[in-house]
BAGUBA-927214 format. One record per residue: residue number from 1; residue in three letters; chain; x, y, z of N, C-alpha, C, O, CB in turn. Coordinates in steps of 0.05 Angstrom, whole numbers, always signed. Glycine has a CB too. Layout:
N
num	residu	chaine	n.x	n.y	n.z	ca.x	ca.y	ca.z	c.x	c.y	c.z	o.x	o.y	o.z	cb.x	cb.y	cb.z
NUM	ALA	A	X	Y	Z	X	Y	Z	X	Y	Z	X	Y	Z	X	Y	Z .
...
//
This chain:
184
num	residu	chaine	n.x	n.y	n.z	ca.x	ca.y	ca.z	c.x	c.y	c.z	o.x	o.y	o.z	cb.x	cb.y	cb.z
1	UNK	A	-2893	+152	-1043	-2891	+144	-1016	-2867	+127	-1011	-2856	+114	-1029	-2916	+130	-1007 .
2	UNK	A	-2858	+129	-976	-2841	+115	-976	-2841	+82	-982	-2862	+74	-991	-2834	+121	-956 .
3	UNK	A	-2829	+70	-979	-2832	+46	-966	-2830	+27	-944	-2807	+20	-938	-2826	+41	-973 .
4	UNK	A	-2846	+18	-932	-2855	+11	-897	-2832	-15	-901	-2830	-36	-914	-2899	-2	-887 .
5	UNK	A	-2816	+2	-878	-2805	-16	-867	-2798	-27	-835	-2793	-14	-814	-2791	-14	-878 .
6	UNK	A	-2799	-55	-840	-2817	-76	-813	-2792	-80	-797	-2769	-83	-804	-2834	-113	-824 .
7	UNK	A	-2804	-79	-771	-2777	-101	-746	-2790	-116	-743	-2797	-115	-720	-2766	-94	-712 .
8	UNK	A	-2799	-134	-753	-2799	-158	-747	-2773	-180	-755	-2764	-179	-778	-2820	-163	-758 .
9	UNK	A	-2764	-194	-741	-2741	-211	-754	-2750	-228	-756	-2769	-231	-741	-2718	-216	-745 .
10	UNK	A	-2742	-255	-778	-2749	-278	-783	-2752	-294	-755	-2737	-288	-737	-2730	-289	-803 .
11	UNK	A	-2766	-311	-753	-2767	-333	-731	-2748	-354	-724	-2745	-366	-702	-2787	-347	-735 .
12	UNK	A	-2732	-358	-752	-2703	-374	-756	-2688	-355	-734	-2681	-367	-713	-2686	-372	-794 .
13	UNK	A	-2683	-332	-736	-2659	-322	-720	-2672	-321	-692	-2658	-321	-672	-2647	-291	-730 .
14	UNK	A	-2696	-322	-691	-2701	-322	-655	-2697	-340	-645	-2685	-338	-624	-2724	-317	-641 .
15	UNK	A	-2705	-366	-654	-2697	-389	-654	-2665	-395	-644	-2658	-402	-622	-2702	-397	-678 .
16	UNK	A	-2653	-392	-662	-2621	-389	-657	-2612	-371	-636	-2591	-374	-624	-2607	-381	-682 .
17	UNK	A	-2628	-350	-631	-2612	-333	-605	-2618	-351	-581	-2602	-357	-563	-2625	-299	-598 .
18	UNK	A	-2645	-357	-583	-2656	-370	-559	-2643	-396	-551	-2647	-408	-529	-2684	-376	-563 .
19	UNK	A	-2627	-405	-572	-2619	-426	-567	-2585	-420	-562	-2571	-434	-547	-2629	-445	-590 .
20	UNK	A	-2574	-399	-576	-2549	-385	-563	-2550	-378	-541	-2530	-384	-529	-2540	-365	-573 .
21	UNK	A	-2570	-364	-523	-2571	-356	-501	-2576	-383	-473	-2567	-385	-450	-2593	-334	-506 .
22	UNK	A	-2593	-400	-487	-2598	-422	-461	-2572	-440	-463	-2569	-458	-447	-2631	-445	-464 .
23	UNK	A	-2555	-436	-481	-2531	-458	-487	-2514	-436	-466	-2499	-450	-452	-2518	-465	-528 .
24	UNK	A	-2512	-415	-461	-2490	-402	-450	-2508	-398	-420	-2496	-383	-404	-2479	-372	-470 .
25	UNK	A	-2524	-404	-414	-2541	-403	-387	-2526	-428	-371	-2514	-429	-350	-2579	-408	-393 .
26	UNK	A	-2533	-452	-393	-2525	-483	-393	-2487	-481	-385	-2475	-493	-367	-2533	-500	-432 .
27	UNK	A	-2479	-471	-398	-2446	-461	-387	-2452	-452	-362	-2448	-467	-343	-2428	-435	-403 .
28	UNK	A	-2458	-436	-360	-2448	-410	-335	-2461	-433	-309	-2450	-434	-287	-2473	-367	-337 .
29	UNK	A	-2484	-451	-316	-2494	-468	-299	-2472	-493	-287	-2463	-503	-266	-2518	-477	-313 .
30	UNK	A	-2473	-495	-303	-2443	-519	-307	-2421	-507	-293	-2415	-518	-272	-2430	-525	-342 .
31	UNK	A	-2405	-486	-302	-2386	-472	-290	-2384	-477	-262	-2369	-491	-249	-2389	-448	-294 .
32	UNK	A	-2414	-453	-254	-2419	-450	-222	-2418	-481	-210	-2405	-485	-190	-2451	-433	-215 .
33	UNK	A	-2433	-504	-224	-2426	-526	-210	-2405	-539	-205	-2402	-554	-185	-2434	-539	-215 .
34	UNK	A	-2384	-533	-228	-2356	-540	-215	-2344	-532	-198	-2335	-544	-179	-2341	-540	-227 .
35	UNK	A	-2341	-507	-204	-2329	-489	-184	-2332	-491	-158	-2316	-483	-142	-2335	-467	-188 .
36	UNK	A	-2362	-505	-151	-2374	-505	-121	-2372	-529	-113	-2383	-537	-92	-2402	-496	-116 .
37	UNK	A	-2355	-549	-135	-2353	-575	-132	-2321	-576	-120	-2311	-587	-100	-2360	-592	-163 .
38	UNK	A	-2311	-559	-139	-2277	-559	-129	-2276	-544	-100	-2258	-547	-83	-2253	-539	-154 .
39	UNK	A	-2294	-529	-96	-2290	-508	-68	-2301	-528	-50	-2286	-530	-30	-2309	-474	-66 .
40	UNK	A	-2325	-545	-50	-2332	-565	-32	-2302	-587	-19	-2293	-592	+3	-2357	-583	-49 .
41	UNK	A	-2294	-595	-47	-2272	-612	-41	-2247	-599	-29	-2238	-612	-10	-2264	-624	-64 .
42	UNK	A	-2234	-577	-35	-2216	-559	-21	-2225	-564	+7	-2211	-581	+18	-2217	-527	-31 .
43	UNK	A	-2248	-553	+24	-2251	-548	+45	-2257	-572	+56	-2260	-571	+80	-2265	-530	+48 .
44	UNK	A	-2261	-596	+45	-2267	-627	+51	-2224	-634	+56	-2215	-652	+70	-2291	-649	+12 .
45	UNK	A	-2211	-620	+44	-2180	-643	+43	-2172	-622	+65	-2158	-633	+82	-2153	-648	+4 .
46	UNK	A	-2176	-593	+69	-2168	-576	+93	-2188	-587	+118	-2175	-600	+134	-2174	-541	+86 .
47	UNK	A	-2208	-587	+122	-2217	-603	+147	-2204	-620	+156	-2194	-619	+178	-2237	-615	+145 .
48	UNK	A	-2199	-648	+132	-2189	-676	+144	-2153	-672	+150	-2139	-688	+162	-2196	-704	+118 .
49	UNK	A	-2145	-646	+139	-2116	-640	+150	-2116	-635	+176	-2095	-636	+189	-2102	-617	+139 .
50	UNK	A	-2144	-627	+188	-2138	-607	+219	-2145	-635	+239	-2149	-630	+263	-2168	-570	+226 .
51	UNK	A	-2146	-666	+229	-2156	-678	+243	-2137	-696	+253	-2121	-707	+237	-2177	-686	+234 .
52	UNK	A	-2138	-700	+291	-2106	-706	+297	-2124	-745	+301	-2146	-755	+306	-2083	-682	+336 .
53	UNK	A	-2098	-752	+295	-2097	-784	+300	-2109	-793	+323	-2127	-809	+318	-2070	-796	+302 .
54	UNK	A	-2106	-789	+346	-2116	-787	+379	-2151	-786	+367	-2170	-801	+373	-2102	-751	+403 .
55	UNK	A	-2148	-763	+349	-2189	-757	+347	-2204	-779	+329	-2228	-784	+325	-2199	-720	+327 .
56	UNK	A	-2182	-789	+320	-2189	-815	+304	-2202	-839	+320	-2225	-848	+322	-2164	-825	+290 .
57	UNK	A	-2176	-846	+331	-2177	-868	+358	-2199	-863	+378	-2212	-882	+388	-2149	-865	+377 .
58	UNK	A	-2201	-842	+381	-2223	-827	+400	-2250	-837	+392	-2262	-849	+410	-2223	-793	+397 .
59	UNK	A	-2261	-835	+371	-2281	-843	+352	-2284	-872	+344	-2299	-876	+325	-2277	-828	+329 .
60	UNK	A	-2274	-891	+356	-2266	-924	+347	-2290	-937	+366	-2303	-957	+359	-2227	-938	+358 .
61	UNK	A	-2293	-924	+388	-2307	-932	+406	-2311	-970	+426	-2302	-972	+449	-2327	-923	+391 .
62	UNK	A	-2315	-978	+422	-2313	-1005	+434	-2301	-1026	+412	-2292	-1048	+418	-2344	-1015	+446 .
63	UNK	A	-2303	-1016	+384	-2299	-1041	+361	-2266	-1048	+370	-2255	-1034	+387	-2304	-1029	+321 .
64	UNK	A	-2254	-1068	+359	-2228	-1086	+366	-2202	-1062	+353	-2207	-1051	+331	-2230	-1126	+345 .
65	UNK	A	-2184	-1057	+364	-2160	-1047	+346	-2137	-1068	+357	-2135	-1084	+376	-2151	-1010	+352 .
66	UNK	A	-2116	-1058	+331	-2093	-1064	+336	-2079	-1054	+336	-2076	-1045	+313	-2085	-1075	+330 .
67	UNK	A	-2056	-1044	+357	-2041	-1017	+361	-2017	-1026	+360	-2009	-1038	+380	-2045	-999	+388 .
68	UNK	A	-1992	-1026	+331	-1967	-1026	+326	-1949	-1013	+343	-1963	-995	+352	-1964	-1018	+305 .
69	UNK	A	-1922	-1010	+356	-1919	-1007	+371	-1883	-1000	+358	-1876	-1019	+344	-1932	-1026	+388 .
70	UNK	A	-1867	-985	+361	-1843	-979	+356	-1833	-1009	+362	-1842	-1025	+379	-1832	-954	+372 .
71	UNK	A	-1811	-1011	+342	-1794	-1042	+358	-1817	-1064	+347	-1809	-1086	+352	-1792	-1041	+405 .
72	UNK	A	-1840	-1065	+335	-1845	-1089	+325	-1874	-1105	+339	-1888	-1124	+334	-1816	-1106	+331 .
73	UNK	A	-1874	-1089	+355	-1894	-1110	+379	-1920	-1093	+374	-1922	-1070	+368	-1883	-1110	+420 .
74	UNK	A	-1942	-1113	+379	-1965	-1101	+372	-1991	-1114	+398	-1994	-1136	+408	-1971	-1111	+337 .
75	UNK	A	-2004	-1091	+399	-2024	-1098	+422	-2055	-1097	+407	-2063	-1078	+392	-2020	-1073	+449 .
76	UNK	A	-2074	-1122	+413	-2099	-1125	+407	-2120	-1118	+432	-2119	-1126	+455	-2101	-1153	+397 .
77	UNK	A	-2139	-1101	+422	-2163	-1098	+452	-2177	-1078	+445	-2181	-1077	+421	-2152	-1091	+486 .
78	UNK	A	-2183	-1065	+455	-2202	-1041	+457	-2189	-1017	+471	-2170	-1017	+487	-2229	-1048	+473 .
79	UNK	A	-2206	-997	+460	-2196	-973	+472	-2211	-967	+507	-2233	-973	+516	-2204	-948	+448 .
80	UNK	A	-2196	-959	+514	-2210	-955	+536	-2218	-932	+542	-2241	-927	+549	-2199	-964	+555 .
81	UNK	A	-2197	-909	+539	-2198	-873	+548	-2170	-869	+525	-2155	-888	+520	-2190	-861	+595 .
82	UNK	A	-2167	-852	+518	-2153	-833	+500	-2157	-808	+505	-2178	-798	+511	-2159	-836	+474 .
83	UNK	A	-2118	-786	+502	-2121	-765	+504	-2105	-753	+471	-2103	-766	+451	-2110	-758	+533 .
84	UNK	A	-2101	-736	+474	-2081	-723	+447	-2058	-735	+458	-2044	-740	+438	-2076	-685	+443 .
85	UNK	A	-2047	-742	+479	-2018	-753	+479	-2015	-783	+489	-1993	-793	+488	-2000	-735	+498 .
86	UNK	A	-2043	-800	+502	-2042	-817	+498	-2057	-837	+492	-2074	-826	+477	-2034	-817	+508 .
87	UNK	A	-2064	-861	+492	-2084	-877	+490	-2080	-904	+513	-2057	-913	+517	-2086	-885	+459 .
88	UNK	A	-2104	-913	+528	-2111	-939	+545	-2128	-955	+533	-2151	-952	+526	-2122	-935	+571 .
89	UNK	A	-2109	-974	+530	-2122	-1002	+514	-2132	-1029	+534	-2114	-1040	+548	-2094	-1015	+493 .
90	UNK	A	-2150	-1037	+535	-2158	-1049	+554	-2150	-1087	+529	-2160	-1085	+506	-2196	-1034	+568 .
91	UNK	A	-2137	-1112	+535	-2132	-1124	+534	-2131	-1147	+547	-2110	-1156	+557	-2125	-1116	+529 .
92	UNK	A	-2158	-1162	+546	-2157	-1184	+560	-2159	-1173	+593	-2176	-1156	+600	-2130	-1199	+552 .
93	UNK	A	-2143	-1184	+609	-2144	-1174	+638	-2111	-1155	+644	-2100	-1157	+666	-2147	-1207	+661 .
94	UNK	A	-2100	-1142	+624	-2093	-1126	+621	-2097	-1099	+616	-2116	-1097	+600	-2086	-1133	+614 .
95	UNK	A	-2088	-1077	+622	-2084	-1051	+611	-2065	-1043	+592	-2054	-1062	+581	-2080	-1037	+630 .
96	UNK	A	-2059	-1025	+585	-2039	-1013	+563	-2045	-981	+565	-2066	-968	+561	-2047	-1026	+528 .
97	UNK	A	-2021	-971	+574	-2018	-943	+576	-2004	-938	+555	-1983	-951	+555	-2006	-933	+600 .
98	UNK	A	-2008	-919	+529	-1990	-928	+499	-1990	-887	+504	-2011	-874	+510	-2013	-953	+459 .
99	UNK	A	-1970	-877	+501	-1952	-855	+497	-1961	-855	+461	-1947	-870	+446	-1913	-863	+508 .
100	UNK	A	-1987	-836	+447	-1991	-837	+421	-1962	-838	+408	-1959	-854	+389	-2008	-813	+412 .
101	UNK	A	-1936	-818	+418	-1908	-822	+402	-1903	-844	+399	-1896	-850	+376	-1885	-811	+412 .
102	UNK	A	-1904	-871	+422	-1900	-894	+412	-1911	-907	+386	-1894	-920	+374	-1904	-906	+428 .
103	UNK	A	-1935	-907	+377	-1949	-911	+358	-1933	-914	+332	-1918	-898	+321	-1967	-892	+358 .
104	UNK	A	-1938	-935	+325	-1929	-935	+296	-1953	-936	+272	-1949	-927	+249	-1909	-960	+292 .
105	UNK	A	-1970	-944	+277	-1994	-956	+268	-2010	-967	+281	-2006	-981	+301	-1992	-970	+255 .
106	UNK	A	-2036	-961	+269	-2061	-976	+281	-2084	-977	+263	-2094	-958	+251	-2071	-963	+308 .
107	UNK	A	-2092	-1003	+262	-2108	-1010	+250	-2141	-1015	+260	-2143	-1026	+281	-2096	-1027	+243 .
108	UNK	A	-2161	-1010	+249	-2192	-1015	+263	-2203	-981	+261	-2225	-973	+255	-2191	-1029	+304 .
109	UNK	A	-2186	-969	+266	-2190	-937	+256	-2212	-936	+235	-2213	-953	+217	-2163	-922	+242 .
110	UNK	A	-2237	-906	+240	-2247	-902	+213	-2246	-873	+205	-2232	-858	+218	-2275	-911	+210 .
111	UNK	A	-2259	-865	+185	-2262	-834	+183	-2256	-815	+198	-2240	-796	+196	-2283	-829	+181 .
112	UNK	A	-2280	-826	+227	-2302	-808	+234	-2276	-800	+260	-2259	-817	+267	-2341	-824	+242 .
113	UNK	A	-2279	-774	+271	-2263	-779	+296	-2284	-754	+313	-2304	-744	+302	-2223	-773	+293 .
114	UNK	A	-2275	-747	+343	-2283	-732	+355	-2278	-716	+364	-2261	-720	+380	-2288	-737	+362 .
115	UNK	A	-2285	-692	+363	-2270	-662	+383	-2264	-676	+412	-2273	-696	+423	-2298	-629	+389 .
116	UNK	A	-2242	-651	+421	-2231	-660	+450	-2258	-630	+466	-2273	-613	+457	-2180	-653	+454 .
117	UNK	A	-2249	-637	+490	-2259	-621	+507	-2231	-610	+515	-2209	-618	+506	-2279	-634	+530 .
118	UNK	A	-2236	-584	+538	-2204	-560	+540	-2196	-577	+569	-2174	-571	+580	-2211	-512	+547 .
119	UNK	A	-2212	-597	+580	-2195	-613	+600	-2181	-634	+586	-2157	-635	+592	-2211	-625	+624 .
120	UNK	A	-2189	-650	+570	-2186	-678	+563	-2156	-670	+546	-2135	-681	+551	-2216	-693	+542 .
121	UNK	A	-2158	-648	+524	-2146	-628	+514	-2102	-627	+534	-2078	-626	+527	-2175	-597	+523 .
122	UNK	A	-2116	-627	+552	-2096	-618	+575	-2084	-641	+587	-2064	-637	+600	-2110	-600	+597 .
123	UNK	A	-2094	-665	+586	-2082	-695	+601	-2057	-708	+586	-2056	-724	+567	-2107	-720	+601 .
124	UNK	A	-2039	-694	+602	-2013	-700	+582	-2008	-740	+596	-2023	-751	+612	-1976	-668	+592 .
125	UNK	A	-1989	-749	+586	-1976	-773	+600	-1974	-772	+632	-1985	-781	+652	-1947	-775	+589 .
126	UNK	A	-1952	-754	+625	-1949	-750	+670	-1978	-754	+670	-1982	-776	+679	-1937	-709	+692 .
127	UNK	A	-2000	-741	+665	-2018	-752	+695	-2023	-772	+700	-2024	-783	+722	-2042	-747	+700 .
128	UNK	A	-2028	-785	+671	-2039	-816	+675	-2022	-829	+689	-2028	-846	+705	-2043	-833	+650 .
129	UNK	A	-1991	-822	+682	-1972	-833	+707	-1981	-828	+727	-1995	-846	+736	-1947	-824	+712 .
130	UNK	A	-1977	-811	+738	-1983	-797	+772	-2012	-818	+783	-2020	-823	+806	-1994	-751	+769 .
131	UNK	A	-2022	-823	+761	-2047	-827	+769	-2047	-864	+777	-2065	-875	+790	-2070	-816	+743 .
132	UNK	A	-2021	-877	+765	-2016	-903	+770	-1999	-908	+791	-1997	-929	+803	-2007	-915	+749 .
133	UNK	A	-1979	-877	+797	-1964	-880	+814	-1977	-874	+839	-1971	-886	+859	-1944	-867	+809 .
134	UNK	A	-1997	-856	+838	-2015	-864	+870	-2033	-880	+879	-2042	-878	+902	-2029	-847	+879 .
135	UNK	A	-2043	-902	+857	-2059	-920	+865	-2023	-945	+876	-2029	-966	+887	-2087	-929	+833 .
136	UNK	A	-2008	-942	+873	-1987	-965	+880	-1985	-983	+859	-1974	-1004	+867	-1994	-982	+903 .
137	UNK	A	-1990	-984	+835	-1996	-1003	+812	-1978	-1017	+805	-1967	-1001	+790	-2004	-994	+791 .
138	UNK	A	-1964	-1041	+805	-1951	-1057	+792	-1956	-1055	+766	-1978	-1061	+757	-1955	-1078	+800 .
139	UNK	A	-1927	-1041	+744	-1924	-1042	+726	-1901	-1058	+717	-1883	-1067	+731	-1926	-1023	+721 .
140	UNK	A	-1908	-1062	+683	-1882	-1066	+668	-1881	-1048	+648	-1898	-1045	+631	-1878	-1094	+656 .
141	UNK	A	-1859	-1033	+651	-1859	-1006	+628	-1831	-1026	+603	-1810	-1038	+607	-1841	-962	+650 .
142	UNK	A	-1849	-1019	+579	-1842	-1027	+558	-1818	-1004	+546	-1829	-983	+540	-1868	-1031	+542 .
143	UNK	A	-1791	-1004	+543	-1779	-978	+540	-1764	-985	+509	-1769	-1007	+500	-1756	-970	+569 .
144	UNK	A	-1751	-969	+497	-1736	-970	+476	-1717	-993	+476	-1716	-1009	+458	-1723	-946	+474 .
145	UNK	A	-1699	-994	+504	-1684	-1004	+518	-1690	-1022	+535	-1671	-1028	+549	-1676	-990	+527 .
146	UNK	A	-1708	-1033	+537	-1722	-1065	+552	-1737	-1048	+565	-1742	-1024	+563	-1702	-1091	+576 .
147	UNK	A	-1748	-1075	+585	-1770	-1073	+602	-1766	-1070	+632	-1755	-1090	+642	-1785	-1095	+596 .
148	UNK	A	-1772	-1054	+646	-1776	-1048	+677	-1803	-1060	+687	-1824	-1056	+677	-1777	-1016	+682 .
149	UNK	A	-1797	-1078	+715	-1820	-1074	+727	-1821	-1072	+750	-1803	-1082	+763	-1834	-1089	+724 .
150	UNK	A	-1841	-1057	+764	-1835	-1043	+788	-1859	-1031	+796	-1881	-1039	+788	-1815	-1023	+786 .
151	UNK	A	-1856	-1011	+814	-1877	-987	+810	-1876	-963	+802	-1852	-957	+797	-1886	-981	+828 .
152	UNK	A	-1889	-949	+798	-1879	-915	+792	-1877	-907	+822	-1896	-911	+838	-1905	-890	+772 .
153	UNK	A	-1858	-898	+829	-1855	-880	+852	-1851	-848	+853	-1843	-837	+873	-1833	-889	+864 .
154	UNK	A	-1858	-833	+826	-1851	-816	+828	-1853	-800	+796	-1836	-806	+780	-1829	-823	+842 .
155	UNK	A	-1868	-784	+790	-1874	-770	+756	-1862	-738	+762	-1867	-722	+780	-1919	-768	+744 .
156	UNK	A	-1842	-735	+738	-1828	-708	+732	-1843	-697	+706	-1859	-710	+693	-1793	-710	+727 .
157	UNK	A	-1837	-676	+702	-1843	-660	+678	-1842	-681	+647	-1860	-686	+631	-1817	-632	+678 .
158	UNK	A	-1814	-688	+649	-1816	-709	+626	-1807	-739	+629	-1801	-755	+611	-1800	-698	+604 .
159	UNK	A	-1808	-744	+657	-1794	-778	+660	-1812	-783	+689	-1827	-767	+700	-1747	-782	+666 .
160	UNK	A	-1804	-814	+697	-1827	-829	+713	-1796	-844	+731	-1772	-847	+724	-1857	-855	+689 .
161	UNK	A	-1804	-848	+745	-1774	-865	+764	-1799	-893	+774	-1822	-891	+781	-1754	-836	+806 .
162	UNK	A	-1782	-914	+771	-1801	-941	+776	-1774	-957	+794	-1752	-968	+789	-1815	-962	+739 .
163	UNK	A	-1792	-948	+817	-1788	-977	+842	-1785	-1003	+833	-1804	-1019	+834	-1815	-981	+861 .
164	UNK	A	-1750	-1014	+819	-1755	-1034	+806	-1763	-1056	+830	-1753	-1054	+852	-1731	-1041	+786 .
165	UNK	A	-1783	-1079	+823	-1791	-1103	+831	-1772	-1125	+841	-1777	-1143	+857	-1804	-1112	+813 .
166	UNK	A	-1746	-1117	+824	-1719	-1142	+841	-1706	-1135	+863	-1691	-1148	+877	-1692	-1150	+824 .
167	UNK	A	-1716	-1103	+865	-1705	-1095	+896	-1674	-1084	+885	-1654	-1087	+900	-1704	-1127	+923 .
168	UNK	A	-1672	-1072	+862	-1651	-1066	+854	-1646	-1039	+850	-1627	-1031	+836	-1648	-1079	+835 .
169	UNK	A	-1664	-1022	+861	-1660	-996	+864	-1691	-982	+851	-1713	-988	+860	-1631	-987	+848 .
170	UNK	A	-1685	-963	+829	-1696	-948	+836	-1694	-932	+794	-1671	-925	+789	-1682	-935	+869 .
171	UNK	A	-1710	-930	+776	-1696	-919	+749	-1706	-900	+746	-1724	-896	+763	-1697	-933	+726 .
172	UNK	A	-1702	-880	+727	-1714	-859	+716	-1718	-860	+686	-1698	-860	+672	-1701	-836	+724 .
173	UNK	A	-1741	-863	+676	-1748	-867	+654	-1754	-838	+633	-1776	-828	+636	-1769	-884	+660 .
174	UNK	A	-1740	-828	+618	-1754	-809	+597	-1783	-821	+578	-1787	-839	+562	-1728	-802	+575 .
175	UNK	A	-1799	-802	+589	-1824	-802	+572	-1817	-820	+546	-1820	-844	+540	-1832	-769	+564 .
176	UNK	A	-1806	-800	+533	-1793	-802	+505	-1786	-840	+499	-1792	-852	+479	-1758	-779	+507 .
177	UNK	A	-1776	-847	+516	-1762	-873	+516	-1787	-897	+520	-1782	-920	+513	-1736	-873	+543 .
178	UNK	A	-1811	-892	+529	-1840	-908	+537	-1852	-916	+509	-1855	-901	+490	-1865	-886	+553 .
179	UNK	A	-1858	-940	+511	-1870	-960	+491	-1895	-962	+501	-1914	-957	+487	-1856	-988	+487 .
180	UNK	A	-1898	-969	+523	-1925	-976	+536	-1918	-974	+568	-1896	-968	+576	-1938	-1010	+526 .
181	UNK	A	-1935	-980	+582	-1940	-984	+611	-1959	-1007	+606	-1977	-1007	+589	-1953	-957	+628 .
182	UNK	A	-1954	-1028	+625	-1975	-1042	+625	-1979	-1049	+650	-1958	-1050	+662	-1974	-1062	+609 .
183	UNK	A	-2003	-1055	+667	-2013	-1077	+684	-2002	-1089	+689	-2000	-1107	+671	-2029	-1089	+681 .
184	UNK	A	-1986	-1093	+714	-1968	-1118	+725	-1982	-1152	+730	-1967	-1170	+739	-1958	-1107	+756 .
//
């Protein structure tokens, strides 16, 4: 007769597969967690790229900032209203109309910021001008080039003309050239 021979394998080697196989389970587990660790973070540093400064400020809500200012000068208060192109800082018994390009820094900022709406979206400078120049508002516009004070008499596409206050005529200011507006 022949001789019977068995499948059975020793229990040593099942042992060892079982333990080859949960060690490479234990990888592939590990793997997938990195991988979904680095893809979390990718789409965490692309989010905080799409997030504009204005949506920052936007999100500050009543706590204190301090808004640096081209040229050195710096304004303390609260926010009042913010758009993508500008921000109103309320200061004591002052206002502050701040052109975000003026901005050099600001401090009190956190994380968190907020989506715009497709009007808020749309409130360039000129209006908020237009909007000081028809209430009659005594300003002092803060410029590259000194200070004007007067009224706005008048908002263009990209400049503001201020009724100077010494009775000395009449300026035209480029957007571009605005540090602040403030409350006369």
């Amino acid at each position: 007769m022949g001789m019977l021979w068995t499948t059975s394998v020793p229990y040593r080697v099942i042992v060892r597969w079982n333990d080859l196989f949960g060690d490479l389970e234990g990888q592939f587990a590990s793997a997938q967690s990195a991988e979904f660790e680095a893809e979390v973070a990718e789409l965490a540093i692309a989010e905080r790229a799409s997030v504009e400064l204005a949506a920052r400020i936007r999100a500050v809500g009543s706590d204190p900032v301090v808004v640096h200012l081209e040229g050195g000068s710096a304004l303390r208060g609260t926010i009042a209203d913010v758009t993508p192109a500008w921000i109103l800082l309320h200061e004591g018994k002052r206002d502050h109309l701040v052109p975000l390009a003026a901005i050099v820094g600001i401090t009190g900022v956190t994380d968190r910021s907020l989506p715009w709406g497709e009007v808020e979206r749309r409130l360039s400078l000129g209006h908020a001008l237009r909007i000081l120049s028809s209430a009659g508002a005594r300003v002092v516009a803060e410029t590259k080039g000194g200070d004007f004070q007067g009224s706005i008499s008048a908002v263009g596409a990209d400049h503001c003309d201020i009724q100077l206050e010494s009775g000395t005529g009449c300026v035209a200011v480029p957007f571009s050239a605005l540090r602040r507006v403030t409350s006369a």
